[in-house]
C-alpha positions in Angstrom: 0.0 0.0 0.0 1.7 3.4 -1.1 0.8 6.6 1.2 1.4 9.4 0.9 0.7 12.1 3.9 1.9 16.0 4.2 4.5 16.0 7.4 6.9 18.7 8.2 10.0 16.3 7.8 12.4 16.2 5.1 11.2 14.3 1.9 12.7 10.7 0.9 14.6 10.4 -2.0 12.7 9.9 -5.5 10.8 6.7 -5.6 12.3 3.9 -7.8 9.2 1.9 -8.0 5.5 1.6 -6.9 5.7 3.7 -4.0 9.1 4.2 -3.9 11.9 2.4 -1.2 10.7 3.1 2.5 11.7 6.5 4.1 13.9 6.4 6.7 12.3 5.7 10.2 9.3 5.1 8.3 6.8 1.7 7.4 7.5 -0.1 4.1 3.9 1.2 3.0 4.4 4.8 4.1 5.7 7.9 2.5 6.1 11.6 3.4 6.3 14.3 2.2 6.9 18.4 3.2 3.7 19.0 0.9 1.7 17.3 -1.6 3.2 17.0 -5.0 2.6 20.4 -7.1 3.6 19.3 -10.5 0.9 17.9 -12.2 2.7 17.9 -15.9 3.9 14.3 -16.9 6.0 15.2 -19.9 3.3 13.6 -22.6 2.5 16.7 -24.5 -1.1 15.2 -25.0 -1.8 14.4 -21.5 -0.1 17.7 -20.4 -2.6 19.7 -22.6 -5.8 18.2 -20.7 -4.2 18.4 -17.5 -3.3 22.4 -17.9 -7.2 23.0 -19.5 -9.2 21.1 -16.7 -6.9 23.8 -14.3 -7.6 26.6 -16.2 -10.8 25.8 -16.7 -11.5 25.5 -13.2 -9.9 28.6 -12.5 -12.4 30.5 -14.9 -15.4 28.5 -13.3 -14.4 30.3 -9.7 -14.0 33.4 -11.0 -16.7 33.8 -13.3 -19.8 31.6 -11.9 -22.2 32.7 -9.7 -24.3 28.9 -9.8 -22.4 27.4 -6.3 -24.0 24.6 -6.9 -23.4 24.0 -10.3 -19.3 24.7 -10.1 -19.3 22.1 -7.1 -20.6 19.3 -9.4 -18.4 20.5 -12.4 -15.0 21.0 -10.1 -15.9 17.1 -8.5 -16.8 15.7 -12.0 -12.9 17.5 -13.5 -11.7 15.1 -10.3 -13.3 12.0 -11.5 -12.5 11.9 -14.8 -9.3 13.7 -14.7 -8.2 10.9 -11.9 -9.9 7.8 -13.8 -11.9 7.4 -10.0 -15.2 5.8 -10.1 -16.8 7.9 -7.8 -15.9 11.5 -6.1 -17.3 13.4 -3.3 -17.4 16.7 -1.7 -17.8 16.0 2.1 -18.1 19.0 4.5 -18.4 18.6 8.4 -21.4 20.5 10.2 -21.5 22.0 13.2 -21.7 19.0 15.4 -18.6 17.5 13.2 -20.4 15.0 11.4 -19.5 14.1 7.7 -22.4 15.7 5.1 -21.7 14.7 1.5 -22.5 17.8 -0.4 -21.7 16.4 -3.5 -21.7 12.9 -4.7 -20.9 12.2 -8.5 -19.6 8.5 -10.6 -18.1 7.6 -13.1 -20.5 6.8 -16.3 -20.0 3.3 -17.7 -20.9 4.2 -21.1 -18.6 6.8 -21.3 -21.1 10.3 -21.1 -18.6 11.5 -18.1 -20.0 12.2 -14.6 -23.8 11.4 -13.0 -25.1 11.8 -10.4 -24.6 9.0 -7.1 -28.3 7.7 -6.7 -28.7 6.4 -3.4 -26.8 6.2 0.0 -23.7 7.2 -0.9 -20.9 4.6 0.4 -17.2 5.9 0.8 -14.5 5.3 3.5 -15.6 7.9 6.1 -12.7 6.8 8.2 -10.1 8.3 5.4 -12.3 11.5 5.6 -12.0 11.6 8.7 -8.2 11.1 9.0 -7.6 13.6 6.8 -9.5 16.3 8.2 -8.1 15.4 11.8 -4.7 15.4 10.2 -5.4 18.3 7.8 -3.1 16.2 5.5 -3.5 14.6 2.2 -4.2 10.7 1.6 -3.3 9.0 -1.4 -3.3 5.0 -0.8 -3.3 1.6 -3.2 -4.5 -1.0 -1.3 -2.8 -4.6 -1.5 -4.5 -6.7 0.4 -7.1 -7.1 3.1 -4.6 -6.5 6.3 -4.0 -2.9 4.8 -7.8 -2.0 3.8 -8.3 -2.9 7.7 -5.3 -0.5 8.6 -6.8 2.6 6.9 -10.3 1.8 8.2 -13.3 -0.9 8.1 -14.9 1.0 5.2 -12.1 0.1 3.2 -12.3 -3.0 3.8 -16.4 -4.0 3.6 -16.4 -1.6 0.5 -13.3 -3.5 -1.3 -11.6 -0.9 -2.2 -8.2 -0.8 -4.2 -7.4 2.6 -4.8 -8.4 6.0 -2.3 -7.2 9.5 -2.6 -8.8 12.6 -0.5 -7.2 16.0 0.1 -8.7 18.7 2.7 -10.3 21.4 1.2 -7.3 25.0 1.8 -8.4 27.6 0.4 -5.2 29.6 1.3 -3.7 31.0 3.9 -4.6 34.7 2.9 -7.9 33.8 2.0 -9.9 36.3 4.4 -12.5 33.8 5.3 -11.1 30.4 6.0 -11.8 29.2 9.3 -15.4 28.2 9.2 -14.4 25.8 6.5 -14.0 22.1 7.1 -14.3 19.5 4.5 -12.6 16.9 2.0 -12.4 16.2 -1.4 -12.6 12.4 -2.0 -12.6 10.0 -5.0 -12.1 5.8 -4.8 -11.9 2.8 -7.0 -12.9 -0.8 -6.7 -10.7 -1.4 -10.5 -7.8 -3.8 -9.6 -5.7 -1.9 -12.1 -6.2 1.6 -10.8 -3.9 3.5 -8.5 -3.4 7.7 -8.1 -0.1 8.9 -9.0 1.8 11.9 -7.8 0.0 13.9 -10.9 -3.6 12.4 -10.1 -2.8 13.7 -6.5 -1.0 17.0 -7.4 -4.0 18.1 -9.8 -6.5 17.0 -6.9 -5.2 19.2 -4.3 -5.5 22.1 -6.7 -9.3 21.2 -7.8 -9.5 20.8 -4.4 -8.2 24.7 -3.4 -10.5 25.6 -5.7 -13.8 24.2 -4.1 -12.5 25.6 -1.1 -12.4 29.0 -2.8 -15.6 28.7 -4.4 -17.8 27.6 -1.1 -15.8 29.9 1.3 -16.5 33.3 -1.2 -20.1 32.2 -1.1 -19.9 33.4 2.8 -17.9 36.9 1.6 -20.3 40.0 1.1 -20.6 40.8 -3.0 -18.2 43.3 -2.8 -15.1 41.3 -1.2 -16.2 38.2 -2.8 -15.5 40.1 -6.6 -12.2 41.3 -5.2 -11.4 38.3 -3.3 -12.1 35.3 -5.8 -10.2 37.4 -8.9 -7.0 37.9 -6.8 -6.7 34.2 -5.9 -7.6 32.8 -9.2 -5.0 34.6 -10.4 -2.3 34.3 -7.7 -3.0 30.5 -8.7 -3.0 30.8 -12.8 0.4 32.8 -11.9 1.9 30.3 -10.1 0.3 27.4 -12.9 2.2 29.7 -15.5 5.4 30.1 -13.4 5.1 26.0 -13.4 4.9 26.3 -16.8 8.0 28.6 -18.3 11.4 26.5 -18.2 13.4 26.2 -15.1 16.2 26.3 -16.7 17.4 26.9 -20.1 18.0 23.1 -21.8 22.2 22.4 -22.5 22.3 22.9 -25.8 25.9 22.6 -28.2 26.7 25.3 -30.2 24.6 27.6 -28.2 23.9 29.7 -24.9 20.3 30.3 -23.9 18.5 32.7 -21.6 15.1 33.5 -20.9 13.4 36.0 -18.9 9.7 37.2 -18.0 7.5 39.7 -15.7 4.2 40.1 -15.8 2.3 43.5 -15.5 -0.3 41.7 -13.4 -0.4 38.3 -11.4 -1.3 36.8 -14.8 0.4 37.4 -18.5 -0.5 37.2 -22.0 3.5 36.7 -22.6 5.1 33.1 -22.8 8.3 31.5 -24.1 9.6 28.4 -24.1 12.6 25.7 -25.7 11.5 22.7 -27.1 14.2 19.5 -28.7 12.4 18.5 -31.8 12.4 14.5 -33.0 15.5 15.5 -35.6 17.7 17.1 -32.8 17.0 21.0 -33.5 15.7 23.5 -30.8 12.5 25.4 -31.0 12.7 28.9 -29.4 9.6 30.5 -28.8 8.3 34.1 -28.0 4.5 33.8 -27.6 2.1 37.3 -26.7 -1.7 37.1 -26.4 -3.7 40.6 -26.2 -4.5 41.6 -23.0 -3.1 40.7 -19.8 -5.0 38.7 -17.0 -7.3 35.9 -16.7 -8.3 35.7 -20.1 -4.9 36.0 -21.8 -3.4 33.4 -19.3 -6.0 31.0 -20.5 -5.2 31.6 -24.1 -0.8 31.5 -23.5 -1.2 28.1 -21.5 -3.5 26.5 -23.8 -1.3 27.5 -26.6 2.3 27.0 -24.9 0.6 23.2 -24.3 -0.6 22.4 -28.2 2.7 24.5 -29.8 5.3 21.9 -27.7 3.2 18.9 -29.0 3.3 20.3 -32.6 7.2 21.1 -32.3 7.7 17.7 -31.7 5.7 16.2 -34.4 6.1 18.6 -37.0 9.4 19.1 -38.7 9.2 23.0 -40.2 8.0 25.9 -37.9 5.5 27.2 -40.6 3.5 24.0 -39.9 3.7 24.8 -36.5 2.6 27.9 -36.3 0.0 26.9 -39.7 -1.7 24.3 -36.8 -1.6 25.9 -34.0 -3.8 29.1 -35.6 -6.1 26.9 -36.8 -6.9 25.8 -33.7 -6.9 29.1 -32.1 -8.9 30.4 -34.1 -12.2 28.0 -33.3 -12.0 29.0 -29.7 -10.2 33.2 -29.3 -12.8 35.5 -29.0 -13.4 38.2 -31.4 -10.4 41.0 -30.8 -8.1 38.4 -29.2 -5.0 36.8 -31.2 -1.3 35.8 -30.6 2.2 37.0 -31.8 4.3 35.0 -32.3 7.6 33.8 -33.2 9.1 30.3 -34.0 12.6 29.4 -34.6 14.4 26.6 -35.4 17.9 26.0 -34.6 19.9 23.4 -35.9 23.3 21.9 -34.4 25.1 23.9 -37.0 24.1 27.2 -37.1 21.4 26.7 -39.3 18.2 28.8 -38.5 14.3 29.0 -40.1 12.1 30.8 -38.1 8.4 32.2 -38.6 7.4 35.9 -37.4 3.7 36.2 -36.7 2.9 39.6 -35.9 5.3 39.8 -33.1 8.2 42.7 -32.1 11.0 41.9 -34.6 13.8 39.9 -32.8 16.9 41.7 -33.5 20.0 39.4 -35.3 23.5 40.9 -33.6 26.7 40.0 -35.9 29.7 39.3 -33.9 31.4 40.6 -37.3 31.0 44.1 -37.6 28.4 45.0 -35.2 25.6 45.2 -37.2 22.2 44.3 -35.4 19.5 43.3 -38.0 15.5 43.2 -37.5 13.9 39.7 -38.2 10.7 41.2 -39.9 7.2 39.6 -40.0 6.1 36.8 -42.3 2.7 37.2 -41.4 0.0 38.1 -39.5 -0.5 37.3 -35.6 -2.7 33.7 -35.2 -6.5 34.3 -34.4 -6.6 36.6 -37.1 -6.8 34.7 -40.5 -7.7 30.4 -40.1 -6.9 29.4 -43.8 -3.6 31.8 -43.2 -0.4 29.5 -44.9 2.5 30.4 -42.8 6.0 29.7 -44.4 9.2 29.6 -42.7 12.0 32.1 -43.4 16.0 31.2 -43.8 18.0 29.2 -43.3 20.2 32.4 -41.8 23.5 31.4 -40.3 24.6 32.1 -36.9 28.4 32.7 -36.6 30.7 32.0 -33.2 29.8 35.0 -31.0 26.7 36.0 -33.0 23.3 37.1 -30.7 19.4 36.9 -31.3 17.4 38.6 -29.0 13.9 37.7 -29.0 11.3 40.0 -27.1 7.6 41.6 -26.5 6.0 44.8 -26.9 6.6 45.4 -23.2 10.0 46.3 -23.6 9.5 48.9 -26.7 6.3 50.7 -25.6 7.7 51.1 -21.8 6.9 54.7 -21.0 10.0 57.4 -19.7 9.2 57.4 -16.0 9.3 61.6 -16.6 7.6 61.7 -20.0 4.8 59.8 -20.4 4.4 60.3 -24.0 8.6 59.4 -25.0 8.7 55.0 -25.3 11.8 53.1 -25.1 11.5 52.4 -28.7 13.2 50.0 -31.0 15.9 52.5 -30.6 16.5 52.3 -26.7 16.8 49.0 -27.4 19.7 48.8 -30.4 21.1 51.6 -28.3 20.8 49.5 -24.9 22.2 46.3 -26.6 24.9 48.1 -28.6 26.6 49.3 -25.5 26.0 46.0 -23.7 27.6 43.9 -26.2 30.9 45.9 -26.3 32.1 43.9 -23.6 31.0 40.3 -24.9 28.2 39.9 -21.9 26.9 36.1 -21.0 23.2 35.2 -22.7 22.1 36.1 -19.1 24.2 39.4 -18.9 22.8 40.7 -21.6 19.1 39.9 -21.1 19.6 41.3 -17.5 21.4 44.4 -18.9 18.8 45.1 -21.7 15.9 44.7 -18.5 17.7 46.8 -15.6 17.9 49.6 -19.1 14.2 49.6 -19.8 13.1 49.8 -16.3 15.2 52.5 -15.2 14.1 54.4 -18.2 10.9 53.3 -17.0 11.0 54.4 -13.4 10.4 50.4 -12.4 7.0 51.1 -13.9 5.8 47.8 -16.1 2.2 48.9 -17.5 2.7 45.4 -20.0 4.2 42.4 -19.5 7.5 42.2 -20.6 9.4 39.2 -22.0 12.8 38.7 -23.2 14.6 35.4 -24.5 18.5 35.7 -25.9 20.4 33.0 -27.9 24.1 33.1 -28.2 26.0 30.8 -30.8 29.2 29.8 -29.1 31.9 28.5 -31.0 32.2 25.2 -32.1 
């Protein structure tokens, strides 16, 4: 039986199997952990994709509905079929403590998603009630009969194999979360199913966000407006901080760098580095309208599909061809993306695609010149049937730069002189004088940044994003 339980001790090592080797002064069956796993991307571009919209989608549900009831339902069904659970609950405690199922929805056979539990409702009310007592989260895989009786009777008479319930946190700066005691539960009977760290770390966040939704409905109109947009977006920030690259990938031939800030706890910005199947890197500068909310949607749902076609898809104008057909089926009139793609091979080699997006700037080692990498079309949302093709190859030389970046940086306003922007030219002006001393990828990203915000004042009125690729010698 794998467990896994939040305690304030350091966390074992990375399991090697089914639950992992035993942590030290610990049961074979029993695992702990500071927190509950956060990471709910797999690395399975497809899988990754669901995972981000059921989030997201969540997210907007708490922020936008006012049907409690009707969010509950949704938020449990996202659970069950997100986890592959037969059954999931909402359980809250009264006033007298007792366990009240609030919500009680299965898993349809025939494949029409979640229905309503007819009936008594039959779950382990001992792993509930653990978990509350606890305030810790449970994932188990039962093995055999002696461990269903170890986790509680219920277990046992209801056979189960697999159990996973987290309590319901709404945050520790959430103004109204002490009246609030309940779980979010879901079970199986299948002899095949078990909750991984994923299932569980995509729980606990569905789960923060029936916590938000039930204790807003106890917040005056006012503070519940203020109160549920802040944390849906504290929480789509820290999804999109999840989803940028830690680190830049090792790459030969070339040094990478990328850096972002958002205007707001949310951006329309995004970049990321993806290995494609023939060995080449995909660099990627992505900027949806707006900022907030809506725009975070939109850049996570898009970062998700363009890694999958990156992969697949060996030329960046059928990349970017792909990914605005499917954007345009589901942006909203007024919204679209900028973007730009490139493509860099082992040897220099580079084909890239500019849709719509502030011209990356090409520095030559050789001479000094810097050169704009115009557009090759227009931004995605715009046109469906739009044919992008790829420009290039261009060849990158030992020492040679390309410095990718948004609209933030250009249109920042003089901290003195509101009307006076950074400007294409602060920028050639900003990198020229950086690049006289032969600066790092990082360097010079952080150079180009500390220039536009102290022209700036520290002010950031868009979200600002810069990437910088370096071809080292070879």
């Amino acid at each position: 039986m794998a467990l896994w339980r939040k305690k304030s001790t350091p966390p074992p090592p990375p399991p090697s199997g089914p639950g992992g080797p035993p942590s030290a002064g610990g049961r074979a069956d029993e695992r702990v952990y500071d927190d509950p796993p956060t990471r709910f991307l797999s690395g399975d571009p497809l899988q990754d994709r669901r995972q981000v919209r059921v989030l997201l989608d969540a997210i907007a549900r708490v922020s936008e509905s006012r049907d409690l009831e009707s969010l509950l339902e949704h938020v449990v069904d996202s659970a069950v079929s997100t986890t592959g659970a037969e059954q999931g609950l909402l359980v809250l405690l009264d006033d007298e403590g007792r366990q009240t199922v609030r919500v009680a929805r299965r898993l349809d056979p025939g494949g029409a998603g979640a229905l309503a539990v007819e009936g008594p409702v039959k779950y382990s009310t001992s792993v509930v009630a653990r978990v509350l007592a606890d305030d810790e989260p449970l994932r188990t895989t039962v093995d055999n009969e002696a461990e269903a009786r170890e986790l509680g009777t219920s277990v046992f008479d209801l056979k189960l194999r697999a159990v996973m319930c987290v309590p319901l946190t709404p945050g520790r700066d959430h103004p109204s979360r002490s009246h609030l005691r309940g779980a979010l539960y879901v079970d199986s009977k299948a002899a095949t199913r078990s909750f991984t760290d994923e299932d569980l770390a995509l729980f606990s966040a569905l789960a923060q966000h029936i916590a938000i939704a039930l204790e807003n409905a106890h917040l005056n109109l006012e503070a519940l407006e203020k109160v549920r947009l802040e944390r849906s977006l504290e929480i789509a920030s820290e999804i999109q901080e999840g989803l940028m690259p830690k680190a830049p990938p090792e790459i030969d031939g070339y040094e990478l760098f990328g850096w972002y800030r958002p205007a707001e706890h949310a951006t329309g910005d995004f970049y990321d580095f993806v290995v494609t199947r023939d060995g080449r890197l995909a660099v990627v500068v992505g900027d949806v309208t707006g900022h907030g909310i809506g725009p975070a949607l939109v850049t996570a749902t898009a970062q998700a599909s363009l890694r999958s076609y990156a992969k697949i898809l060996g030329d960046p104008g059928e990349v970017v061809t792909q990914l605005n057909q499917d954007l345009c089926e589901r942006l909203d009139d007024g919204m679209f993306l900028t973007l730009f793609v490139a493509f860099l091979a082992p040897d220099g080699q580079v084909h890239y695609v500019n849709a719509g997006q502030t011209p990356p700037l090409l520095w030559r080692k050789q001479g000094g010149a810097i050169q704009a990498l115009a557009g090759t079309g227009p931004a995605l949302g715009m046109m469906d049937d739009f044919e992008y093709q790829s420009e290039g190859p261009i060849a990158l030389e030992a020492g040679d730069r390309l410095i990718l970046l948004t609209d933030g940086l250009v249109e920042a306003r003089h901290r003195d002189r509101p009307d006076r922007l950074f400007g294409e030219s602060g920028v050639r002006a900003t990198l020229s004088e950086l690049l006289l001393s032969d600066p790092s990828a990082q360097a010079l990203t952080e150079g180009l940044v500390q220039g536009v915000l102290e022209f700036a004042g520290g002010r950031r009125e868009d979200d600002m994003t810069v990437v910088t690729v370096r071809r080292r010698a070879t």
